[in-house]
Structures are given as C-alpha cells and as structure tokens.
LUMLUMGU-267411 format. One line per field, with one value per residue (C-alpha): residue in three letters; residue number from 1; x negated, y, z. Coordinates in Angstrom, 3 decimals, always signed. Example, Ala and Ser with C-alpha at 12.3 -4.5 7.8 and 13.67 -1.06 7.14 Angstrom:
REM LUMLUMGU-267411
resn	[ALA:SER]
resi	[1:2]
c1	[-12.300:-13.670]
c2	[-4.500:-1.060]
c3	[+7.800:+7.140]
***
This chain:
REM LUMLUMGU-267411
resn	[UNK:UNK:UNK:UNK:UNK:UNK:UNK:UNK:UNK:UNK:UNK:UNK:UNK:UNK:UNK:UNK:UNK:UNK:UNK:UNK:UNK:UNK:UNK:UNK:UNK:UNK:UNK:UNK:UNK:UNK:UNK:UNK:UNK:UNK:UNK:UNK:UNK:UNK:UNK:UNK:UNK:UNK:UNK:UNK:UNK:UNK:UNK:UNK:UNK:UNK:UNK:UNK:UNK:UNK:UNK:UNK:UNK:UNK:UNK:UNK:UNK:UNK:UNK:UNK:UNK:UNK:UNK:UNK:UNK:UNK:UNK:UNK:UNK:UNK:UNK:UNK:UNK:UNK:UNK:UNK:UNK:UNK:UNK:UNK:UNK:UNK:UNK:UNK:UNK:UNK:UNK:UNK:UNK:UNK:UNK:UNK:UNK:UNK:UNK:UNK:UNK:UNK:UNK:UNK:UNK:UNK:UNK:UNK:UNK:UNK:UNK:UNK:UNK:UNK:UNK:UNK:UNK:UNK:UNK:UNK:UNK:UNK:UNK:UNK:UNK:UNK:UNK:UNK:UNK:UNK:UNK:UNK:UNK:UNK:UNK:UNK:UNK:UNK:UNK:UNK:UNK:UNK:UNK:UNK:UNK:UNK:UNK:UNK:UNK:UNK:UNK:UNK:UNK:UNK:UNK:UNK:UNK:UNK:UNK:UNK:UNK:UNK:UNK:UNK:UNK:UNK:UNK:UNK:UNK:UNK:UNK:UNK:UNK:UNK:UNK:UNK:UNK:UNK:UNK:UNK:UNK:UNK:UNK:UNK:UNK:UNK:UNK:UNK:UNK:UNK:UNK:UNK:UNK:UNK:UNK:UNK:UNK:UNK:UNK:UNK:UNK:UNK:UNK:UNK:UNK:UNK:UNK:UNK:UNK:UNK:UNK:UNK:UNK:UNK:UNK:UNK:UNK:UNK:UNK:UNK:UNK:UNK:UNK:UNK:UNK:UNK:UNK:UNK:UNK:UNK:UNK:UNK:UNK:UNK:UNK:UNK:UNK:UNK:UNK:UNK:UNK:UNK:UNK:UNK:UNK]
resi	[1:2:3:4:5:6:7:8:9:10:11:12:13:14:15:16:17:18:19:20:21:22:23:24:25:26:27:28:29:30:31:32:33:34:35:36:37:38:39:40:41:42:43:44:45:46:47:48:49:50:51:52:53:54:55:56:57:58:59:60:61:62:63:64:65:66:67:68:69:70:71:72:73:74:75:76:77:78:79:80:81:82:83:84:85:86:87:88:89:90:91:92:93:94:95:96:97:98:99:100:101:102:103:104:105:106:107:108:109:110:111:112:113:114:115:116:117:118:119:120:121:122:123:124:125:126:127:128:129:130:131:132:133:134:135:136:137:138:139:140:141:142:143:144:145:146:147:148:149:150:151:152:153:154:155:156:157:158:159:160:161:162:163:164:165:166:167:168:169:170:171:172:173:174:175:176:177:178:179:180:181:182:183:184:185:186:187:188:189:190:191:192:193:194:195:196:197:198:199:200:201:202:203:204:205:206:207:208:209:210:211:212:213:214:215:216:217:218:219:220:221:222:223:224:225:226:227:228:229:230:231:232:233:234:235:236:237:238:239:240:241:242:243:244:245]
c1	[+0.000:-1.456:-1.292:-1.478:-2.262:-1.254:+1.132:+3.786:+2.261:-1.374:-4.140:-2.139:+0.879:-1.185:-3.029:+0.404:+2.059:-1.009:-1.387:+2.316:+2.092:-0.744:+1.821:+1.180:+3.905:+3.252:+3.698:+3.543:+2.433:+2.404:+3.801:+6.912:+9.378:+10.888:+8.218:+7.692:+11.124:+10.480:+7.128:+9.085:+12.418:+10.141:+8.215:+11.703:+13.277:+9.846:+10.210:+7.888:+8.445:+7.697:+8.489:+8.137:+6.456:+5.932:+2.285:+0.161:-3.585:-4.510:-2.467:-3.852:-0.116:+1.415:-1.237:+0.013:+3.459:+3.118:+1.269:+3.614:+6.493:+4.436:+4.105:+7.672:+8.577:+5.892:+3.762:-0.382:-1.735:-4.842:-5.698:-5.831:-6.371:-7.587:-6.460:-4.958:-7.189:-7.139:-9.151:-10.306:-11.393:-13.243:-17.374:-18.277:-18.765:-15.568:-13.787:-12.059:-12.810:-9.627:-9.529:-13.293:-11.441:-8.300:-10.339:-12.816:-9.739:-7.645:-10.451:-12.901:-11.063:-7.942:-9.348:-11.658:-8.147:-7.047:-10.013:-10.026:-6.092:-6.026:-9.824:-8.468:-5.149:-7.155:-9.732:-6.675:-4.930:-8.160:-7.888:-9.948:-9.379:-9.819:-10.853:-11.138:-12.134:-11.237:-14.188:-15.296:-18.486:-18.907:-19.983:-22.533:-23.203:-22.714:-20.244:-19.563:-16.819:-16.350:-18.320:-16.144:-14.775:-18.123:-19.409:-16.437:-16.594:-20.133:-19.738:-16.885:-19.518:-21.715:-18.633:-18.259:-21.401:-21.739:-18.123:-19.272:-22.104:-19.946:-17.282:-18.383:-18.624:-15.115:-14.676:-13.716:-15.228:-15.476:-16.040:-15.273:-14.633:-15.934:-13.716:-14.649:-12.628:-9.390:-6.273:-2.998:-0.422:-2.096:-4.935:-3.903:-2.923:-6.461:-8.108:-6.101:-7.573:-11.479:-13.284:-11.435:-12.285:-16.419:-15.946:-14.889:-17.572:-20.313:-18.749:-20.934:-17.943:-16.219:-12.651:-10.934:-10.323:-6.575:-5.727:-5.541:-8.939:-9.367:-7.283:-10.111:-12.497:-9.387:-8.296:-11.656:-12.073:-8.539:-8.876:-11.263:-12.750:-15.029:-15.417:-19.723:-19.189:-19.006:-20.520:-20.182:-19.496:-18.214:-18.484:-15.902:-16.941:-17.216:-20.941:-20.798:-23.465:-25.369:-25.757:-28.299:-25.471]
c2	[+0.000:+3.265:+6.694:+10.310:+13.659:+16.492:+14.229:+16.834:+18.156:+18.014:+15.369:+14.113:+13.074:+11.602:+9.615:+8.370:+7.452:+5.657:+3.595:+3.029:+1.900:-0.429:-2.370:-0.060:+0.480:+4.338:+6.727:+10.406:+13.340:+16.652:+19.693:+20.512:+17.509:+18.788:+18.144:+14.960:+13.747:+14.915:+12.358:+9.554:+9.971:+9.705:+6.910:+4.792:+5.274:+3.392:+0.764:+1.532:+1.841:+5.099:+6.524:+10.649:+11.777:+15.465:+15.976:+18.985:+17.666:+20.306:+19.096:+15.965:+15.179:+15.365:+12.939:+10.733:+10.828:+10.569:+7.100:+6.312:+6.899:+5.124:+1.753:+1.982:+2.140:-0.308:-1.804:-1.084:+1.435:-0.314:+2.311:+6.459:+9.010:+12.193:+14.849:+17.578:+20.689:+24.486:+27.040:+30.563:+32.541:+36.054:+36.613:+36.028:+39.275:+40.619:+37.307:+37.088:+34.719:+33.449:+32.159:+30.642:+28.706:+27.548:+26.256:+24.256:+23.290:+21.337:+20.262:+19.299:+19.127:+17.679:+14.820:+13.702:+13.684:+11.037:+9.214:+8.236:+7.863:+5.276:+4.134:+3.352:+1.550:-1.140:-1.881:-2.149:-4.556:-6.160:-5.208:-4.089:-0.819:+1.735:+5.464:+7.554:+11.016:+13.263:+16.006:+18.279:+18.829:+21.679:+19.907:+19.110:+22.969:+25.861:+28.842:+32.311:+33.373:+29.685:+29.379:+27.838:+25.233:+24.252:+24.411:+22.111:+19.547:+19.085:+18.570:+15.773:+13.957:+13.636:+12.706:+10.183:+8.476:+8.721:+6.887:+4.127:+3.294:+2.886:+1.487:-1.250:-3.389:-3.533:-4.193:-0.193:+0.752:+4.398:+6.642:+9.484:+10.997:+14.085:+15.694:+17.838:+20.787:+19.022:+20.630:+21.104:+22.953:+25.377:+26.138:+25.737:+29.364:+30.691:+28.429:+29.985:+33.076:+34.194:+33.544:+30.003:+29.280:+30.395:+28.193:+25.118:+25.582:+25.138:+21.644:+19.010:+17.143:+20.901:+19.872:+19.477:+16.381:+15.452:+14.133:+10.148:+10.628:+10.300:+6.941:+4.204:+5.696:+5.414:+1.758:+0.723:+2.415:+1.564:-2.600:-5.173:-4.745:-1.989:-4.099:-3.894:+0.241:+2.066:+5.377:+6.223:+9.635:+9.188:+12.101:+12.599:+15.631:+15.079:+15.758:+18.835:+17.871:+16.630:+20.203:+23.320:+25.843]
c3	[+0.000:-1.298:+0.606:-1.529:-0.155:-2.099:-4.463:-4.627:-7.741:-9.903:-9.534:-6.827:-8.831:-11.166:-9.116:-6.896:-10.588:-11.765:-8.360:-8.523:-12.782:-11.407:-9.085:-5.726:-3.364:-2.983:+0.160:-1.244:+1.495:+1.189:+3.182:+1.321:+0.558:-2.877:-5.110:-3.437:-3.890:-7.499:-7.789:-6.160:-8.433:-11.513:-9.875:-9.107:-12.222:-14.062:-12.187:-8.986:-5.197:-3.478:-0.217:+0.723:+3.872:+4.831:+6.179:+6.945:+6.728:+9.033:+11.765:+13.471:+14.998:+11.561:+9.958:+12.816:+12.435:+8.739:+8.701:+10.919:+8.660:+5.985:+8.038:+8.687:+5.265:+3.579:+6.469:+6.769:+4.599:+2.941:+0.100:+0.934:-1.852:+0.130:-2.652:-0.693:-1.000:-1.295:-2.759:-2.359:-5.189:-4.179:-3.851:+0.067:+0.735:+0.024:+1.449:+4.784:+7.546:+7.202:+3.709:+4.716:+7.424:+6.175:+3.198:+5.215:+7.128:+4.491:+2.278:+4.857:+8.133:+6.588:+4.840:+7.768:+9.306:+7.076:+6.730:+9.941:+11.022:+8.056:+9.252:+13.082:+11.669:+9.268:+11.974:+14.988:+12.201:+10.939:+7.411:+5.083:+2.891:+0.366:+1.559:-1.802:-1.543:-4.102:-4.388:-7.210:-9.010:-7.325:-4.633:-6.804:-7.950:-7.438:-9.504:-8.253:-5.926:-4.289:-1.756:+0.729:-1.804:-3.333:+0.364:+1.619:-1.284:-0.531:+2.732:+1.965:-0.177:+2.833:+5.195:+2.406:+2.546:+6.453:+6.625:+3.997:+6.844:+9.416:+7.793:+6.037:+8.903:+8.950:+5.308:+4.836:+1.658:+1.528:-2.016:-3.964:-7.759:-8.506:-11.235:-13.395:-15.116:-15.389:-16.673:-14.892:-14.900:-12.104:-14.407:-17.628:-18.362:-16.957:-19.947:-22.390:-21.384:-23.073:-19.731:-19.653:-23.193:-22.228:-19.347:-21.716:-24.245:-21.645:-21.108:-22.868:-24.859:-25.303:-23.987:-20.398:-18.842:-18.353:-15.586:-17.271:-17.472:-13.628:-13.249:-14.499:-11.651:-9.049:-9.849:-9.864:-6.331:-4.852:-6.167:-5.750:-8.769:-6.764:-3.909:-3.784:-3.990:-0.960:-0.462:-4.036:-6.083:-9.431:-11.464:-14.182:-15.865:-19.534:-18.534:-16.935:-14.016:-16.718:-18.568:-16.905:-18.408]
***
C-alpha cells in the first residue's frame, strides 16, 4: 500500500495514478481535501483503489493521524512518496525569515516527518518498505533566488542516505529521484515566457520532462525490482546535471 504527499495536484498526482495503474492500493495526502477527492475519483473510475487523507507535513500530529487513517482504510503502509514541498522565489537578501522557514519546514522538516512515522510503523509490524524522496536537481546545484529550496533539497539527499544506513537493517530501503525541469500545470505558463524558453535551451535534450517521465524511476524504487538500492538519487533531468550551463 502506497502513501502520496502532495497528491492533490502536480508530480504528486502523477506519481499516486502511476502507483495506482501499477496495481497499488493508494492513500492520497495533502492539506486541502478537494483536489484529493479529485485524484481519487479519476483513480476509481480506471479501475484503482484510493483513499483521501488530509495531512499537513509540518504538523507531526497530523502525519499521525493521517497514517492512521491510511491503516484503517488499507492496512500497513509499505511504500511512501515524500512529494509535498514548497518554494520561495526572491534573492536572500531581500527574502524574509519566514519564507526561509516555512520552506525548510515542508520540504525538509515535513518529509523527515514522514520518513520516519512510516519508518516506526514497518519496523513495529516487521515489514519491510519503500521510503522515496522526491528532491530536485537543485539539490545538486545551485540557480539564483532559491536558496532555501536548493538548500532544503540538498539537505533531503543527505537525510536520504543517512536513513538508507539505518534502515536497512530492517529491510527499509530508503532513495530518492531528482527531477529535473518538469512541466505542470504550475509552471507551464512561466516556460512559455522568453526567460522560460532560455531556461529550456540550456537543457541538454532541449525539452521538459513530463511528468511520465518520472514513473520508471518510481516503480523501480517503490517494487522489488530496486530491492539492492538504498541510499540512491536518481536524477531525471534530460541531462541537466550533466551540462556546466
């Protein structure tokens, strides 16, 4: 049974739809319930099970109750997709502390959270599991006016790795994808625009990434056909980390 942060809309339904296509019984979290009831309608009507669980990442209680709600509707949650993440977009300077925080909070914070909620069920229930983290390649490098979301998704890549270690005694594997530039519906107007279209042309294969493009690196991580990987970063980037530009 697969657990999705941020599934009300984005990566996140794309990844909850893909897990559920590939057979998953699917618990979709977010923090406000219509666009989750939206996901799981679409998810029924192909043929999939879904439940809908409100959840604030940055609230340890919430995480609680919400894998609470998702035992009680489909038993031990053995596969989590941390997606749920936030951004700030100003140079540091002119940023407030606030915005630093909040994003460090959800995209950091809020996915340690989860991590370990899910971490303590599967060891209390002596199963093993699938902890994916969804990053960025800006944890990776560096643009201007993110610091606090390049600085979180770094961070998360190290969480990553330090939770593989102490995980894997347990049969926990613990990994992440690193998407690149990956269009949605939030973005999709800004690479329309002449900066977007710069943006896209320092991209190695010269195109976005859709968000299909993400599900071979998830079903490898959520089945057992990734079981030797733990501690992992896949980069999906249409080689973006490989470029200097």
């Amino acid at each position: 049974m697969a657990l999705v942060t941020g599934a009300g809309g984005g990566l996140g339904t794309g990844f909850a739809t893909a897990l559920a296509e590939a057979g998953a019984k699917v618990v979709l979290c977010g923090r406000r319930q219509a666009p989750l009831d939206d996901v799981a309608e679409t998810i029924k009507k192909a043929g999939g099970e879904a439940a809908v669980v409100t959840m604030d990442v940055s609230d340890a209680g919430s995480v609680a109750a919400g894998f609470d709600s998702a035992e009680s509707a489909f038993g031990t949650v053995d596969v989590v997709v941390c997606n749920a993440g936030v951004a700030a977009a100003s140079f540091a300077m002119d940023m407030e502390e606030a915005d630093w925080l909040k994003t460090i909070e959800v995209n950091l914070n809020g996915c340690w959270r989860v991590a370990v909620e899910c971490g303590r069920r599967l060891r209390a229930a002596e199963k093993p599991g699938s902890v994916i983290n969804i990053s960025s390649i800006l944890g990776h490098r560096v643009a201007a006016a993110v610091a606090p979301y390049a600085a979180s998704k770094g961070a998360l890549e190290q969480l990553t790795r330090s939770l593989a270690l102490e995980w894997a005694r347990y049969g926990i594997r613990v990994n992440a994808i690193a998407p690149g530039y990956i269009a949605t519906d939030l973005n999709r107007d800004f690479f329309e625009t002449e900066p977007g279209k710069k943006m896209i042309k320092r991209i190695p294969q010269k195109h976005l990434g859709d968000v299909d493009d993400l599900v071979g690196a998830l079903l490898l991580l959520a089945s057992d056909a990734g079981r030797y990987m733990t501690g992992s970063t896949i980069a999906v980037d249409g080689g973006h980390l490989q470029s200097s530009l």
